[in-house]
Kinemage of the C-alpha trace (Angstrom):
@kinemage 1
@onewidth
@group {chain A} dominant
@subgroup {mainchain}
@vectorlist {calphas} color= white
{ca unk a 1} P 3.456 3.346 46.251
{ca unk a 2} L 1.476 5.060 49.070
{ca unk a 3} L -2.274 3.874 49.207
{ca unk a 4} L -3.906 5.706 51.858
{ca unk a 5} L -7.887 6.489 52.570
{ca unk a 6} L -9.239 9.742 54.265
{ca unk a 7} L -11.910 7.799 56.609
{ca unk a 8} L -8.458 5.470 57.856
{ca unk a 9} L -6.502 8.806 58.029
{ca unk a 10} L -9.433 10.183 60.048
{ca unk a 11} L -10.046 7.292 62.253
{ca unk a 12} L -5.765 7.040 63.133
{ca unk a 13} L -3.290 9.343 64.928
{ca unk a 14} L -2.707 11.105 62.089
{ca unk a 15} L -6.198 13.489 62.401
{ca unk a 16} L -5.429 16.025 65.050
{ca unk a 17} L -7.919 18.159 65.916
{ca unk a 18} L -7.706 21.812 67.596
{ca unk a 19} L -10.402 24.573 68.470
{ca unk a 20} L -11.783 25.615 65.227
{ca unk a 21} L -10.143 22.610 63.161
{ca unk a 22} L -9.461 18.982 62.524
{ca unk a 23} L -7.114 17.837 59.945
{ca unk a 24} L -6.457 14.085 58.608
{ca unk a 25} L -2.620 14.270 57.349
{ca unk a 26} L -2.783 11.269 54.340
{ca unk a 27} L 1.316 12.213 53.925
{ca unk a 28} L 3.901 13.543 56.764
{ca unk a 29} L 7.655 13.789 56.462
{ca unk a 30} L 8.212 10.283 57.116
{ca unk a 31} L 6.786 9.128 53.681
{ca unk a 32} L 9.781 11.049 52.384
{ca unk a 33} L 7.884 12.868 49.702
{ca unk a 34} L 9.175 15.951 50.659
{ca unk a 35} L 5.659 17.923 51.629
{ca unk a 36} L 3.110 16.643 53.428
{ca unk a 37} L -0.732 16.840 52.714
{ca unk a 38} L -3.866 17.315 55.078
{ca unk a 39} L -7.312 17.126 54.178
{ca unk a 40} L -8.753 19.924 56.686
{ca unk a 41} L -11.643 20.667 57.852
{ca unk a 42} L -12.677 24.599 58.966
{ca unk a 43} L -15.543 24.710 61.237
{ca unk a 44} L -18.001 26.915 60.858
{ca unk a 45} L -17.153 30.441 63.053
{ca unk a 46} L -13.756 29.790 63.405
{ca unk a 47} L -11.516 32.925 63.339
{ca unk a 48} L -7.499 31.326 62.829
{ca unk a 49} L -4.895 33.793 63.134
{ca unk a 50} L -2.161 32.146 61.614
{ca unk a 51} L 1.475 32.835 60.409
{ca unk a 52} L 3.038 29.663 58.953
{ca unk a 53} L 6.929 31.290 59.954
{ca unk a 54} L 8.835 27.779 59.540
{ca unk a 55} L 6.774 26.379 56.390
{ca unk a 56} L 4.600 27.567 52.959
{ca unk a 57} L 1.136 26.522 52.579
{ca unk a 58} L -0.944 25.552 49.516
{ca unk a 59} L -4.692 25.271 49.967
{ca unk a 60} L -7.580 24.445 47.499
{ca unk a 61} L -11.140 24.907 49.124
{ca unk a 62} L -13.453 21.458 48.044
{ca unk a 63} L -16.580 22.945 49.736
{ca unk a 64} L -17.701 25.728 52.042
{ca unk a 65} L -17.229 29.292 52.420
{ca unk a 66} L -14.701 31.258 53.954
{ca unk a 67} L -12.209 34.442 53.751
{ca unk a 68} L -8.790 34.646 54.673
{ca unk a 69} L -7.379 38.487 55.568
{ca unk a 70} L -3.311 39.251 54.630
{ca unk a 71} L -2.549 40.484 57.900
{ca unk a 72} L 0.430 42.837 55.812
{ca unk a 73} L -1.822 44.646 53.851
{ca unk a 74} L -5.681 44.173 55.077
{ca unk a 75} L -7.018 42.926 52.080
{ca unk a 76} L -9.804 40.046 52.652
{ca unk a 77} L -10.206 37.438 49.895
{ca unk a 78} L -13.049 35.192 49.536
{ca unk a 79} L -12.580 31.704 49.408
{ca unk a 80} L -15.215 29.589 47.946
{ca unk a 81} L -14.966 25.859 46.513
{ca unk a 82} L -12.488 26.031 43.564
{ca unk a 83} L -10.505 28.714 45.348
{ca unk a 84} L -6.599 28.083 45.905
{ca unk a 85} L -4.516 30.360 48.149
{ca unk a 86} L -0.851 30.067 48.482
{ca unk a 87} L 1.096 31.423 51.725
{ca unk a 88} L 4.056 31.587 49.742
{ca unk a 89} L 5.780 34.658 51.577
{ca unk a 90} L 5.293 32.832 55.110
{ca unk a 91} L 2.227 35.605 55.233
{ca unk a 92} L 0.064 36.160 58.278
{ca unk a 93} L -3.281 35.698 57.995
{ca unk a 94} L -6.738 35.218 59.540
{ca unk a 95} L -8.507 32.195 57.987
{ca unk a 96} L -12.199 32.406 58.785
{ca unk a 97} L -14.670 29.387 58.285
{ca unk a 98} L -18.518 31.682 57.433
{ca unk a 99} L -19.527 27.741 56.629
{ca unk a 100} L -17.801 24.551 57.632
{ca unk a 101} L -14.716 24.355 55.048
{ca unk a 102} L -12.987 21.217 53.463
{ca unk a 103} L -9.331 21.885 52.275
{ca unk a 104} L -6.747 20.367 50.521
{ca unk a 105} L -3.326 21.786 51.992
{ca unk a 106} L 0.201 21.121 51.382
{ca unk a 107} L 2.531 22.116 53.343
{ca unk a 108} L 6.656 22.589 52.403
{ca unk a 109} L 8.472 21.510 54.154
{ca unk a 110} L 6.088 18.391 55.737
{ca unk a 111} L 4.882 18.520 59.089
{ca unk a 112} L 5.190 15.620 60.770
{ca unk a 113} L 2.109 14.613 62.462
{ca unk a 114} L 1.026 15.810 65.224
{ca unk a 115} L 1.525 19.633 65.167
{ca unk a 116} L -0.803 22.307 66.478
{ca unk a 117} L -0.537 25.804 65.785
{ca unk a 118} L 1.795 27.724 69.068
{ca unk a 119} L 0.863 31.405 70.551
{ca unk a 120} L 1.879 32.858 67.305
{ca unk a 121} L -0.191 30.605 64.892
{ca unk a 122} L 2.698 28.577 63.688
{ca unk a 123} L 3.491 24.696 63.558
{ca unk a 124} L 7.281 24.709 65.279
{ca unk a 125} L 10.054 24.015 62.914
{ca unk a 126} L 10.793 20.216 62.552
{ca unk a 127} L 14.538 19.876 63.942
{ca unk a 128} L 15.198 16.572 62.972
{ca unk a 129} L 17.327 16.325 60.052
């Protein structure tokens, strides 16, 4: 069993923090669940181009206000708490934080720590086997 609390996660090497975000990862690859999960947080003004290439994404919005834009087609959908978006086609996006944003996001297959989004918006693809 995995016991784990966000205010450790936060206060560890397992938050990593970027321009725009900071993310406490409670599970990585090395808990061998086979996804990890992040409790994110979106700050307020932030404009994230993003395009997850070597993993899917799973996000549920706990608080704030945001949109994220399908970069494929142009539409823009609100996120709001209670919102869940899924990048299930590896789909580029824009995530934009109108509010500071909390998230729950899982990410297949699990990152494994301390990743930060490259030139293109992507984490790099974990070669370990």
């Amino acid at each position: 069993m995995i016991v784990r609390t966000l205010a450790d996660a936060r206060a560890s090497d397992r938050n990593v923090a970027a321009p725009g975000w900071e993310s406490a990862r409670l599970l990585l690859k090395d808990d061998g669940m086979g996804f990890s999960f992040h409790i994110t947080t979106i700050h307020a003004g932030a404009e994230l181009p993003m395009h997850y290439k070597n993993h899917q994404e799973s996000v549920y919005c706990i608080s704030g206000e945001g949109s994220i834009e399908d970069l494929a087609t142009g539409q823009v959908h609100d996120i709001r708490p209670g919102t869940m978006y899924a990048l299930n086609l590896n789909d580029r996006h824009i995530l934009r934080g109108h509010t500071e944003m909390v998230m729950a996001c899982v990410f297949n297959p699990p990152v494994t720590g301390r990743e930060v989004h490259d030139e293109t918006g992507a984490y790099p693809a974990d070669r370990a086997a």
